[in-house]
C-alpha positions as a Markdown table, in Angstrom:
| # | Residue | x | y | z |
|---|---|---|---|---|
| 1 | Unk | -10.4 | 101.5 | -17.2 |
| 2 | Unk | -12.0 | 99.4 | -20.1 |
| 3 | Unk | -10.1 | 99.2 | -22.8 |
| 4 | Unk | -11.5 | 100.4 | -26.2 |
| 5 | Unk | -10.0 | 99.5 | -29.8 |
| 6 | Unk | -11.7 | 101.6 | -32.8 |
| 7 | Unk | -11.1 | 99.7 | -36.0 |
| 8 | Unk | -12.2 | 100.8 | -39.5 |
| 9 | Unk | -13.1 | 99.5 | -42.7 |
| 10 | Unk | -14.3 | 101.2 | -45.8 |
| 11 | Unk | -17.9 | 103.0 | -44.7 |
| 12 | Unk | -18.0 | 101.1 | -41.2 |
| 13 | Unk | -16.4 | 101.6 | -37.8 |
| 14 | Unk | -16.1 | 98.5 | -35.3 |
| 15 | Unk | -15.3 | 99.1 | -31.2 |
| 16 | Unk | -14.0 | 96.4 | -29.3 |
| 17 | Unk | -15.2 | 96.4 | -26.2 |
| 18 | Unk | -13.4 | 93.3 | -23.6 |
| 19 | Unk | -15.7 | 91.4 | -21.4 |
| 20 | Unk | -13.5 | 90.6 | -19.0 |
| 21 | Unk | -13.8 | 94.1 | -17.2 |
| 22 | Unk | -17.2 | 93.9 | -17.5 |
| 23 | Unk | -18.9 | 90.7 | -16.9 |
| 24 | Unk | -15.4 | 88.8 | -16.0 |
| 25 | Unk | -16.1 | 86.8 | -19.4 |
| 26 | Unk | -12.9 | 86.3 | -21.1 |
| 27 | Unk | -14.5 | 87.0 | -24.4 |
| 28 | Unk | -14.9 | 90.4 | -26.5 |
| 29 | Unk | -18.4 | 91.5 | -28.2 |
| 30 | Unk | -17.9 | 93.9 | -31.5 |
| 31 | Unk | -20.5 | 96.9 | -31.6 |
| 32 | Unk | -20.5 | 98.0 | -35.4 |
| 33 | Unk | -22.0 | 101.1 | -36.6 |
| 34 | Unk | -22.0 | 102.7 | -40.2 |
| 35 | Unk | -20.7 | 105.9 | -40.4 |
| 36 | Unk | -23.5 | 108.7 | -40.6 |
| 37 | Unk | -24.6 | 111.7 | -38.4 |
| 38 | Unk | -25.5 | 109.4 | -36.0 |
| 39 | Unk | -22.1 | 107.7 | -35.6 |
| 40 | Unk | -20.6 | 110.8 | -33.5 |
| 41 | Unk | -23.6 | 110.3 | -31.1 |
| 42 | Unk | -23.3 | 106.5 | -30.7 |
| 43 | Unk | -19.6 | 107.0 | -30.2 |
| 44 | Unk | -20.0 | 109.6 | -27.2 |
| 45 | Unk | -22.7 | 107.6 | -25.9 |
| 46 | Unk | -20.8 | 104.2 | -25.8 |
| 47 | Unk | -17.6 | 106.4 | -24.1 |
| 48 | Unk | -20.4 | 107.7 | -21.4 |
| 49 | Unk | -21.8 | 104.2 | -20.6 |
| 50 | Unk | -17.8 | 103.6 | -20.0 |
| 51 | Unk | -17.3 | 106.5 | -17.4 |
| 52 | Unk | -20.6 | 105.9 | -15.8 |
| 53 | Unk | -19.4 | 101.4 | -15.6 |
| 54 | Unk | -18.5 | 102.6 | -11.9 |
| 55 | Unk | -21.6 | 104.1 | -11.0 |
| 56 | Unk | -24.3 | 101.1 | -11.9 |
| 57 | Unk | -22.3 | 98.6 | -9.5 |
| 58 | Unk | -19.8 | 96.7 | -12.1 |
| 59 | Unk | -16.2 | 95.9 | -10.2 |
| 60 | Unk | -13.8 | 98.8 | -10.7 |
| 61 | Unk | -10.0 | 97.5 | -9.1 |
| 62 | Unk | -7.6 | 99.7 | -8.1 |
| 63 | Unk | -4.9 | 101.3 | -10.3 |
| 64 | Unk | -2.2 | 98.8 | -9.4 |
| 65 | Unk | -4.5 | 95.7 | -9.3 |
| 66 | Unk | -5.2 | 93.4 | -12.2 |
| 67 | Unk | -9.2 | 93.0 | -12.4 |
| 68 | Unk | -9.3 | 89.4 | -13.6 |
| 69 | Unk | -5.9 | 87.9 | -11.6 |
| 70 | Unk | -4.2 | 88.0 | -15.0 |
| 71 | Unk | -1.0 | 89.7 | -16.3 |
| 72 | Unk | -1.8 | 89.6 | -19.9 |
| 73 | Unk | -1.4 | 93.3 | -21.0 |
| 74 | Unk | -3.8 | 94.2 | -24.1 |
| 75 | Unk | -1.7 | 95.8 | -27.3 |
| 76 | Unk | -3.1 | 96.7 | -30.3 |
| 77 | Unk | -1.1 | 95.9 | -33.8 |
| 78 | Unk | -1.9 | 98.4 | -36.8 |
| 79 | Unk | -2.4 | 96.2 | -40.1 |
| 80 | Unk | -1.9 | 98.9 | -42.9 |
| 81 | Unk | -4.8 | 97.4 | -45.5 |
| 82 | Unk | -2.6 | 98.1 | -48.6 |
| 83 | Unk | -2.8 | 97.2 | -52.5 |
| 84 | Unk | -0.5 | 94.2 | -53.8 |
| 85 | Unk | 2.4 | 95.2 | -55.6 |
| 86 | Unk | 4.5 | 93.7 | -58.8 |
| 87 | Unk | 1.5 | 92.1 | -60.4 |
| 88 | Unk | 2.0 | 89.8 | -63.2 |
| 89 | Unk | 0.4 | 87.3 | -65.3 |
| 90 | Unk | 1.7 | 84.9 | -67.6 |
| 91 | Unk | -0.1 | 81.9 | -70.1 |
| 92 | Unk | 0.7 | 78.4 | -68.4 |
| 93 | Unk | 1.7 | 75.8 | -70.2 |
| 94 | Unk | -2.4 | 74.8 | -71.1 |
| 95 | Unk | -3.4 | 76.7 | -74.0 |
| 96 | Unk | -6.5 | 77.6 | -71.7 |
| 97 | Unk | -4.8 | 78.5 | -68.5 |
| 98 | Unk | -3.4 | 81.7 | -67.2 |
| 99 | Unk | -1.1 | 82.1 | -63.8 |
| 100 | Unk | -1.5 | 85.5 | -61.6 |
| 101 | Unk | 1.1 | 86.1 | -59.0 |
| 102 | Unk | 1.5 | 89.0 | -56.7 |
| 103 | Unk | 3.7 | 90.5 | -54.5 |
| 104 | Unk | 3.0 | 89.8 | -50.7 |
| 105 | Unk | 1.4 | 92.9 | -48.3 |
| 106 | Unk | 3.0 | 92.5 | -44.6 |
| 107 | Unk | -0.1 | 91.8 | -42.2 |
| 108 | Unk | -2.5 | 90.2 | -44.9 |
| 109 | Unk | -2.7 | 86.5 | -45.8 |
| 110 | Unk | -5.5 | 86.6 | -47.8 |
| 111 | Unk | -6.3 | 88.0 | -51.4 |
| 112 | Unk | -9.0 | 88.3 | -53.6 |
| 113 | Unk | -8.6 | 87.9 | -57.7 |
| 114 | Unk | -10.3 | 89.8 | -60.3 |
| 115 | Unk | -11.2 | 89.3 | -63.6 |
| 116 | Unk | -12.0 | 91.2 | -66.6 |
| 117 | Unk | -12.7 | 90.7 | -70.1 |
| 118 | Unk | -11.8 | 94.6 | -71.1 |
| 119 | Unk | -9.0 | 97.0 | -69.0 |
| 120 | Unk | -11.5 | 99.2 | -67.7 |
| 121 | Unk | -14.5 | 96.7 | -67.5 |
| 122 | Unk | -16.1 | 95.2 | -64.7 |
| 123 | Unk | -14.4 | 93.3 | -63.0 |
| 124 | Unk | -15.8 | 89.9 | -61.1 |
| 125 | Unk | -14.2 | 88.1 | -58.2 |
| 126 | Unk | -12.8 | 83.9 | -59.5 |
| 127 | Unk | -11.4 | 83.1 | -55.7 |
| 128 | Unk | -10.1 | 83.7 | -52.1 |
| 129 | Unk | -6.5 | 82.7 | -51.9 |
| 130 | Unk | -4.0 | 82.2 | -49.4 |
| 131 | Unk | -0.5 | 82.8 | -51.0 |
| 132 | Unk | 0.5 | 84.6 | -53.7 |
| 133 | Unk | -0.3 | 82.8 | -56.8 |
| 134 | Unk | -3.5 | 81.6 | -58.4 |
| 135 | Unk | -3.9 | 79.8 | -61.9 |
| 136 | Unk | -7.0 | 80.9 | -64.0 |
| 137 | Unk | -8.2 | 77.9 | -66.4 |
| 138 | Unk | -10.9 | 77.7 | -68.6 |
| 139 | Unk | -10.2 | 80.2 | -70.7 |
| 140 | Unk | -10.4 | 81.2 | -74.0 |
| 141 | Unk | -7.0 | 80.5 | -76.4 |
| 142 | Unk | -6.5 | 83.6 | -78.4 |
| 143 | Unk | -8.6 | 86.0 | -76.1 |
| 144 | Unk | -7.0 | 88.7 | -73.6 |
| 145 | Unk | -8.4 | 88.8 | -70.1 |
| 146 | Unk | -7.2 | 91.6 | -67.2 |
| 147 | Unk | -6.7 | 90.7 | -64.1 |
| 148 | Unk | -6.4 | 93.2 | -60.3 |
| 149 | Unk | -5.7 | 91.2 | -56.8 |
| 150 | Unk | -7.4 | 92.6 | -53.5 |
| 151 | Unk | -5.9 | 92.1 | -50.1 |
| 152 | Unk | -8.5 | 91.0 | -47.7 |
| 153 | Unk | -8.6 | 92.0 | -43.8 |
| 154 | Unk | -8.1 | 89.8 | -41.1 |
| 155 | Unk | -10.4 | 89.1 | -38.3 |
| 156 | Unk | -9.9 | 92.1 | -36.1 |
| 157 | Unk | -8.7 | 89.7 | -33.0 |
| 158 | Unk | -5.9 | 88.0 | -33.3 |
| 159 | Unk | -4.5 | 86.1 | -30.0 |
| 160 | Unk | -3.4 | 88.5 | -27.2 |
| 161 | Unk | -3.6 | 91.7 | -29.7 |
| 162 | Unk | -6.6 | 93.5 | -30.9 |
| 163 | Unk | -5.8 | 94.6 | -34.5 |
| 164 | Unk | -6.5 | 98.2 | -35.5 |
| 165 | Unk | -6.5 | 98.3 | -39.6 |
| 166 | Unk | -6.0 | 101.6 | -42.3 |
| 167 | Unk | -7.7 | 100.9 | -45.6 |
| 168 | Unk | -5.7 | 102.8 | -47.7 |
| 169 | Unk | -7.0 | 101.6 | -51.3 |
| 170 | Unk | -6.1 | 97.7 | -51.5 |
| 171 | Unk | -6.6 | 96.8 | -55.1 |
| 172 | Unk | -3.7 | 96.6 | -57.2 |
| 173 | Unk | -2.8 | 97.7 | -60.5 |
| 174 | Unk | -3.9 | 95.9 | -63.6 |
| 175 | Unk | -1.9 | 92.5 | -65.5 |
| 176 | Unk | -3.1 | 91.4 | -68.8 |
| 177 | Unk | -2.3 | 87.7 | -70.3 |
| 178 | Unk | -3.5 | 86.1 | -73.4 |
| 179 | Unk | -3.8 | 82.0 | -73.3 |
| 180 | Unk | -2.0 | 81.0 | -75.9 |
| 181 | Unk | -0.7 | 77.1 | -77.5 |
| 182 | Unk | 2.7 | 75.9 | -76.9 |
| 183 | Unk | 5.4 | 75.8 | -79.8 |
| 184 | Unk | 5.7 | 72.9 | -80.8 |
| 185 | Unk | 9.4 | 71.3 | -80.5 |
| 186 | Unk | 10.8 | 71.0 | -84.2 |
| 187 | Unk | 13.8 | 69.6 | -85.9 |
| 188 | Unk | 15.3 | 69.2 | -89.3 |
| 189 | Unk | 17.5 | 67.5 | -91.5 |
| 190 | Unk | 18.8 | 66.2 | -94.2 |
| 191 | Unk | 17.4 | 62.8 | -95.7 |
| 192 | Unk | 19.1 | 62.7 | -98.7 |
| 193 | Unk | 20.4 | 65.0 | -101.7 |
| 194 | Unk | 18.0 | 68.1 | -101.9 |
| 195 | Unk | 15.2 | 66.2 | -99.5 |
| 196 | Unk | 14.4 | 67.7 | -95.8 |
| 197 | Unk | 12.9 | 66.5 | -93.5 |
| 198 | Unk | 10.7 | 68.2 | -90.8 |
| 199 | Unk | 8.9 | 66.7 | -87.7 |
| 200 | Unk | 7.6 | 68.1 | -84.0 |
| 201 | Unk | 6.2 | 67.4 | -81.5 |
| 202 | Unk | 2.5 | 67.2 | -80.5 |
| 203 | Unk | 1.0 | 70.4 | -78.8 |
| 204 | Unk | -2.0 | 70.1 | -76.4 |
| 205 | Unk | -5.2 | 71.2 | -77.2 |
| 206 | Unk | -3.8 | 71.9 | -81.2 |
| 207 | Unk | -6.5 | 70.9 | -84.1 |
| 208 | Unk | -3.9 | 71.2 | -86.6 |
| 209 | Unk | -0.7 | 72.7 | -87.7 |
| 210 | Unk | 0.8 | 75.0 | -90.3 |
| 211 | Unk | 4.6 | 75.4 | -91.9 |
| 212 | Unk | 5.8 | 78.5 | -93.2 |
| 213 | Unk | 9.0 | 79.2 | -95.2 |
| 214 | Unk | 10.7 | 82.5 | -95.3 |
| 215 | Unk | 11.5 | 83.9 | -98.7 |
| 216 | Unk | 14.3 | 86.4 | -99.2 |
| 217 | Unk | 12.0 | 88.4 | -101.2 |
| 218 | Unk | 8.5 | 87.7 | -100.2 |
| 219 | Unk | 9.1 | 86.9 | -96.3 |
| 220 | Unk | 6.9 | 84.1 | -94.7 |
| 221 | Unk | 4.9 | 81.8 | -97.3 |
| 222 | Unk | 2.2 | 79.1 | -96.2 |
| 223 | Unk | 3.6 | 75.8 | -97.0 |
| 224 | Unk | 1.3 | 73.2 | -96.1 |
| 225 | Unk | -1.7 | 72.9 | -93.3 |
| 226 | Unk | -2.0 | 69.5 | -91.8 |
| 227 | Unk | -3.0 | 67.3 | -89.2 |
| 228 | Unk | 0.5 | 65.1 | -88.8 |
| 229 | Unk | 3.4 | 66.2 | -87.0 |
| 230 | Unk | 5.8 | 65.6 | -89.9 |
| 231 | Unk | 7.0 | 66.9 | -93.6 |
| 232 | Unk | 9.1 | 65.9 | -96.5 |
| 233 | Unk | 10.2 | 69.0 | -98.4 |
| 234 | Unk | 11.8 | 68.2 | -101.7 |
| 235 | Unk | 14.1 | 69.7 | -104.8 |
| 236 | Unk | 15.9 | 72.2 | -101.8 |
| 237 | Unk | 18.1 | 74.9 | -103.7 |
| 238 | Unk | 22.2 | 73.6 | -103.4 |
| 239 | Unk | 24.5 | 75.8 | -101.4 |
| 240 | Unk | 21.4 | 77.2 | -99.3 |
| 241 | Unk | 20.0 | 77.9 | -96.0 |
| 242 | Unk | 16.5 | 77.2 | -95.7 |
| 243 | Unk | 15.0 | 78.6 | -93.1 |
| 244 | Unk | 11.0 | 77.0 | -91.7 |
| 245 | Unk | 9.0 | 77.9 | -88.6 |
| 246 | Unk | 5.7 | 75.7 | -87.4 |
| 247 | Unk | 3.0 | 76.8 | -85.5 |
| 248 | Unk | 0.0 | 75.0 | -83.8 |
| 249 | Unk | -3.6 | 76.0 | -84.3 |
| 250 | Unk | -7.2 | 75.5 | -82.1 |
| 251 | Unk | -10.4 | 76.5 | -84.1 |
| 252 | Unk | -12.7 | 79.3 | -81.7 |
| 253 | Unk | -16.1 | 79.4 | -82.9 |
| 254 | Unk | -15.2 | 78.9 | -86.4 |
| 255 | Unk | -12.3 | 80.9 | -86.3 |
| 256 | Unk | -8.6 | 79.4 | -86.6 |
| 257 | Unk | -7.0 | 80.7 | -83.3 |
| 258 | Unk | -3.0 | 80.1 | -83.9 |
| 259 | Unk | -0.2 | 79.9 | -80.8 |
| 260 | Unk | 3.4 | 80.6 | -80.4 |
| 261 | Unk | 5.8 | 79.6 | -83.3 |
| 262 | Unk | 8.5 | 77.5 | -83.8 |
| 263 | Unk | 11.6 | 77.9 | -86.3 |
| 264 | Unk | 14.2 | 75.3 | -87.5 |
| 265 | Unk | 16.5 | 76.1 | -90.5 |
| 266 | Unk | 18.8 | 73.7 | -92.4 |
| 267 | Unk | 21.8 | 74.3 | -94.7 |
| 268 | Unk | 21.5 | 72.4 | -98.4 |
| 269 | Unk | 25.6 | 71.7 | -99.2 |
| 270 | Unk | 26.8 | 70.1 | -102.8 |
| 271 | Unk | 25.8 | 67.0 | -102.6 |
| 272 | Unk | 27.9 | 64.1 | -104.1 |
| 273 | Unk | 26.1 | 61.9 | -106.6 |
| 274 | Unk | 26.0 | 58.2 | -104.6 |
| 275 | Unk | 26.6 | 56.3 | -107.9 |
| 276 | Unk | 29.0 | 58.0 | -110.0 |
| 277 | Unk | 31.9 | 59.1 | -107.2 |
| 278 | Unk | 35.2 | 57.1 | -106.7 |
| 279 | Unk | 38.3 | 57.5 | -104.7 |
| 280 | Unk | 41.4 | 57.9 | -106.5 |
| 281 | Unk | 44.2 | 54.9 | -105.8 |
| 282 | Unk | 46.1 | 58.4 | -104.1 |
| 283 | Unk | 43.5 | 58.9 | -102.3 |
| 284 | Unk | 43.0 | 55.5 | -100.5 |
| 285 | Unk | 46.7 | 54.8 | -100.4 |
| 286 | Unk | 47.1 | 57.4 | -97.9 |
| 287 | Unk | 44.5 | 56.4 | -95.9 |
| 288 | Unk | 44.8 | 52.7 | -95.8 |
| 289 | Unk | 49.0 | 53.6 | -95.4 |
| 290 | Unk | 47.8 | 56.0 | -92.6 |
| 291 | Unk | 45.9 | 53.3 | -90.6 |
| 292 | Unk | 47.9 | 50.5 | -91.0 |
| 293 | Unk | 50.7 | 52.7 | -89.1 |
| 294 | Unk | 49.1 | 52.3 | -86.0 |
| 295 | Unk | 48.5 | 48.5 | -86.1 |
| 296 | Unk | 48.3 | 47.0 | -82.5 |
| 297 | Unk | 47.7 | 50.7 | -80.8 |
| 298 | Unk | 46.2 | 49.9 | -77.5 |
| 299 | Unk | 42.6 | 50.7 | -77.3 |
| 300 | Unk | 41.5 | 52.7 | -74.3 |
| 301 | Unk | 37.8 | 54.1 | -74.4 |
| 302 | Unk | 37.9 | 57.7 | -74.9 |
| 303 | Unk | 41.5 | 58.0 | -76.7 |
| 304 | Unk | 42.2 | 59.5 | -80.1 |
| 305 | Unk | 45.9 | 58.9 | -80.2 |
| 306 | Unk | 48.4 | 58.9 | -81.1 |
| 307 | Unk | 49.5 | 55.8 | -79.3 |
| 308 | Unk | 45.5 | 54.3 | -78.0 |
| 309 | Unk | 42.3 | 54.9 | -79.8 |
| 310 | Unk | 39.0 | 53.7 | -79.3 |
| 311 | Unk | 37.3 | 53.6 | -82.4 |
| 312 | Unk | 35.9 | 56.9 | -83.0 |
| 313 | Unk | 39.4 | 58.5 | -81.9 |
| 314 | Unk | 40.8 | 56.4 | -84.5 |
| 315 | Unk | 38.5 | 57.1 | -87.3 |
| 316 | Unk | 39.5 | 60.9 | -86.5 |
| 317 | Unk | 42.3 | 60.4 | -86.4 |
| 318 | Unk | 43.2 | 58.7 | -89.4 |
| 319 | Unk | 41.0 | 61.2 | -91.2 |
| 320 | Unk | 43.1 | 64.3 | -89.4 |
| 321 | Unk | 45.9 | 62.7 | -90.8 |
| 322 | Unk | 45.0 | 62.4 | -94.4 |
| 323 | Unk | 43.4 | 66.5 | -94.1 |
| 324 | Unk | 40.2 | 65.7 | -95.5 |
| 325 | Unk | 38.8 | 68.6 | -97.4 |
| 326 | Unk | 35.9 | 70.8 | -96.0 |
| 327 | Unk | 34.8 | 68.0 | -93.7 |
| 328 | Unk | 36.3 | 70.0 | -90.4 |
| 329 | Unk | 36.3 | 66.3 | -88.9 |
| 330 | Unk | 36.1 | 67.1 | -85.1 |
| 331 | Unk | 36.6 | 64.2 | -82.2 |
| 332 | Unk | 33.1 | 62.8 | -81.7 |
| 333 | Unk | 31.2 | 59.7 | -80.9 |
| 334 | Unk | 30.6 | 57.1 | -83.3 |
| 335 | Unk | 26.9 | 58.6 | -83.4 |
| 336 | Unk | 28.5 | 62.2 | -83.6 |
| 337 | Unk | 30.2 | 61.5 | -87.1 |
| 338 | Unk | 26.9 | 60.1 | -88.9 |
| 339 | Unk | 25.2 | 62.7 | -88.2 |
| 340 | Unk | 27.8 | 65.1 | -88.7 |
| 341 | Unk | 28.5 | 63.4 | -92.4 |
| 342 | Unk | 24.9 | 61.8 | -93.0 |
| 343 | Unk | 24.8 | 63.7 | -96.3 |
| 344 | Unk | 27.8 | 61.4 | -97.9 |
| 345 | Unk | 25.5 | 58.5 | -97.0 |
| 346 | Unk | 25.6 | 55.9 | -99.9 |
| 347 | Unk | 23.4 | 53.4 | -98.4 |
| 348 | Unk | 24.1 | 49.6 | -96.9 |
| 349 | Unk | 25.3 | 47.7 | -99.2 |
| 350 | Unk | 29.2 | 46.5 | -98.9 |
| 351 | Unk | 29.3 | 45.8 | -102.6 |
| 352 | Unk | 29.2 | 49.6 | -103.0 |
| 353 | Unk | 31.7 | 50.2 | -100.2 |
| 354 | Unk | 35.6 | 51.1 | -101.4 |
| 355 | Unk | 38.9 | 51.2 | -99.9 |
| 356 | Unk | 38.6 | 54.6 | -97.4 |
| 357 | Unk | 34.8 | 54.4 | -96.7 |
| 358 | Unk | 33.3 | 54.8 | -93.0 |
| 359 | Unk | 31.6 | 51.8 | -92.0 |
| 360 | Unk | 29.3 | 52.8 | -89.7 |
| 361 | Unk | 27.5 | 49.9 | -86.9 |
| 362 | Unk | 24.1 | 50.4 | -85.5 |
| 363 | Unk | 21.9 | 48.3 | -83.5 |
| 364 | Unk | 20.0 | 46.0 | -85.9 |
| 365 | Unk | 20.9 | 48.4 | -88.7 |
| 366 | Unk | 19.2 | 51.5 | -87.3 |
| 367 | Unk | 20.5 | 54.6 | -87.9 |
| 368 | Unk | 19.6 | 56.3 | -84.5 |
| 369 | Unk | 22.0 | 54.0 | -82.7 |
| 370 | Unk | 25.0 | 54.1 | -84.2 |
| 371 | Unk | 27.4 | 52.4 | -81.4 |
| 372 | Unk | 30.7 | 51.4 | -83.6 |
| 373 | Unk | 32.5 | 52.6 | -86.9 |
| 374 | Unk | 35.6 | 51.3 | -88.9 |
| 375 | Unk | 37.2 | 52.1 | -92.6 |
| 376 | Unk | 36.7 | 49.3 | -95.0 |
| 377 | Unk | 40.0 | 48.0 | -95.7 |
| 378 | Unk | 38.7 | 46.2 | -99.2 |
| 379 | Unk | 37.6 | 42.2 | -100.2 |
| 380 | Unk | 35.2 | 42.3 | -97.0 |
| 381 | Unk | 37.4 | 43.6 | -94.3 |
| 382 | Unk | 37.7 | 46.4 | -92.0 |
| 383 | Unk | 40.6 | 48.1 | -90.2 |
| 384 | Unk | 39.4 | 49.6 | -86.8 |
| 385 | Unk | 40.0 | 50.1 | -82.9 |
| 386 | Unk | 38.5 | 47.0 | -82.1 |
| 387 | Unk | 37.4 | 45.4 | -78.1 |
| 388 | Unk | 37.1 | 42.1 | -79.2 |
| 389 | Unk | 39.9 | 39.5 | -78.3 |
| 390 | Unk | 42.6 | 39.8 | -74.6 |
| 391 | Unk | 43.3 | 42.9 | -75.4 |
| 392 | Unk | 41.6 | 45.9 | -77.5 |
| 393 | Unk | 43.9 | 47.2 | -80.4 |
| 394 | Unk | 43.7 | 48.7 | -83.6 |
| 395 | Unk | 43.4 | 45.5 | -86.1 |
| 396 | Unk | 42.4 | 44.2 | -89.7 |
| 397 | Unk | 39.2 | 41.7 | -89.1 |
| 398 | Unk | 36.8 | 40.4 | -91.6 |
| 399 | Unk | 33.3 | 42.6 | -92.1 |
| 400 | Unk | 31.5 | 41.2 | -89.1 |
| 401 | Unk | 27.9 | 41.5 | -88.2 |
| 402 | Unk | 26.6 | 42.9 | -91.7 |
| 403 | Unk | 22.9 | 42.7 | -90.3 |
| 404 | Unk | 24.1 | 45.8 | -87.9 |
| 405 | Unk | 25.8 | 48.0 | -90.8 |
| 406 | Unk | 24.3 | 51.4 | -90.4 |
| 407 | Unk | 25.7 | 53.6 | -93.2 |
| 408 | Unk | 28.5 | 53.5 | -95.3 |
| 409 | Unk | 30.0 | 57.1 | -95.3 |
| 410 | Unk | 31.7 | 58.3 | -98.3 |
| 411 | Unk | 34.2 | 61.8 | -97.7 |
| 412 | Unk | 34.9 | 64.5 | -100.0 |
| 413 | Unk | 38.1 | 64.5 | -101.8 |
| 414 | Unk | 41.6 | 65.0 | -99.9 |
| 415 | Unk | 44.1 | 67.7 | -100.7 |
């Protein structure tokens, strides 16, 4: 018997006729027909020709013979032509690209996206893919597009099995993304006194950018629109959060097209005036009488006491000891307590440094690196956790290396 696979497709019917019954070809020839009135003819008179393949002298074997000397038994495989689920889409990190993904349909390996500039538009083909993800670019920042994924048939012979498809609707539902720039990476601090300072980083594509500041009464204001990726705000309101958020713009055929936003806020405290602040002689008593108590500790990197320090550990330590006010001094890096006390920075200059003061050591006097710090002792020397020498150990040296001093930190009052 010849075998016979039917195999449909939208408006068409294919049969599968194999060769090697007939002419002893091992090949298979596809006979496709569209379905109309004549389609029930052609079918009956294609199944005829198969009865009558006895009667016009082709080789008919007998039931338990193999025609061709092979053992290869013909199966057919249904591959169920369905619609992709779990659509999504998503704007890439290009403020002109857009990434479609799609769930996989067992059987199909091939897809089809669409695109569309409205939901229920037209919708035109971009590419064939193999997988499940394709990324759109070109696009426009700032406009929505729509996007459906079609599963596309196989070839209807696949190996040893003849594959016998159901089209039951295989375009999936709709996903809508909207290109968009990148927020730009911002920070804040404090320079000094009531003066901020804001900067971020550079966001592809972005023809300019604009601040905003939130008012408790008015919201979001416009602050500034520029071109550079950094601003100085000045005269901040004491004992205030201030709260800023950034975002990039692209201008669209004469239109400003804006991306996604980013926020920073900052916290103005009572600032100390630089100039006009002292210690009292109570005040650096107990600190100088509190470091000098642990003279000779071993220094081990990492320690904070109370028998090794290194000289961060020490600095807290010391500072624990003699309850600084309002501070909350927490164990930290050398780095860690500049930045965590910038805002009691008096400047460089050891003729303004006093008995108690953090004297903070950076790398050619930068402020970024800060690798070392020590409390002025008074007439040019230091008492720290020190490396230097056979063995490290807290000591009193002279005020070394003044090319490398950072900061001079001055803290609030003790108790």
């Amino acid at each position: 018997m010849i075998p016979l696979v039917i195999y449909q497709r939208a408006d068409k019917i294919t049969i599968v006729f194999d060769k090697r019954v007939l002419g002893k070809i091992k090949q298979e020839r596809k006979m496709t027909m569209k379905l109309s009135k004549t389609s029930i003819l052609s079918l009956v008179l294609v199944t005829g020709f198969t009865m009558m393949a006895p009667q016009v002298g082709f080789a008919q074997s007998d039931p338990g013979e193999n025609p061709v000397g092979e053992s290869k038994a013909e199966t057919t495989r249904v591959v169920e032509n369905k619609a992709p689920k779990k659509i999504s889409a998503f704007d890439s990190s290009g403020y002109d690209k857009v990434d479609v993904y799609w769930g996989r349909v067992p059987g199909i390996s091939t897809y089809k996206v669409l695109m569309s500039k409205t939901k229920y538009g037209k919708y035109s083909a971009l590419a064939k893919v193999k997988g499940n993800h394709y990324q759109v670019r070109g696009l426009v920042p700032g406009k929505k597009v729509y996007f459906k994924v079609a599963s596309v048939l196989p070839d209807n012979y696949d190996g040893e099995f003849t594959i016998a498809s159901v089209n039951t609707g295989n375009i999936s539902k709709v996903a809508s993304a909207t290109p968009m720039l990148e927020a730009p990476r911002a920070k804040i601090f404090l320079k000094t006194g009531t003066k901020a300072q804001i900067k971020w980083t550079k966001v592809a594509g972005a023809g300019g950018y604009v601040v905003y500041k939130k008012s408790s009464s008015a919201g979001w204001n416009k602050v500034r629109t520029l071109r550079g990726r950094k601003l100085l705000q000045s005269h901040l309101k004491k004992k205030a959060r201030h709260r800023y958020k950034i975002a990039a713009y692209r201008t669209v055929s004469g239109k400003r097209v804006f991306g996604k936003t980013a926020g920073k806020s900052i916290y103005v405290p009572r600032v100390l005036k630089k100039s006009t602040k002292t210690y009292s002689s109570t005040y650096q008593n107990r600190v100088l009488r509190i470091a000098r108590s642990k003279l000779g500790s071993r220094y081990v990197y990492g320690a904070s006491g109370p028998k090794r320090f290194d000289c961060s550990g020490f600095a807290y330590w010391v500072m624990k000891k003699a309850k600084v006010k309002r501070a909350r001094f927490g164990r930290t890096t050398a780095q860690g307590i500049y930045y965590k006390f910038r805002r009691y920075n008096i400047g460089r200059k050891i003729s303004k440094a006093q008995p108690g003061d953090l004297v903070m050591y950076g790398s050619r006097g930068c402020k970024r690196s800060i690798y070392h710090v020590a409390i002025y002792y008074g007439g040019g020397k230091i008492i720290h956790a020190s490396t230097s020498g056979r063995r490290g150990c807290v000591k009193i040296t002279r005020l070394y290396r003044r090319g490398n001093v950072a900061a001079i930190i001055r803290l609030p009052r003790m108790q």
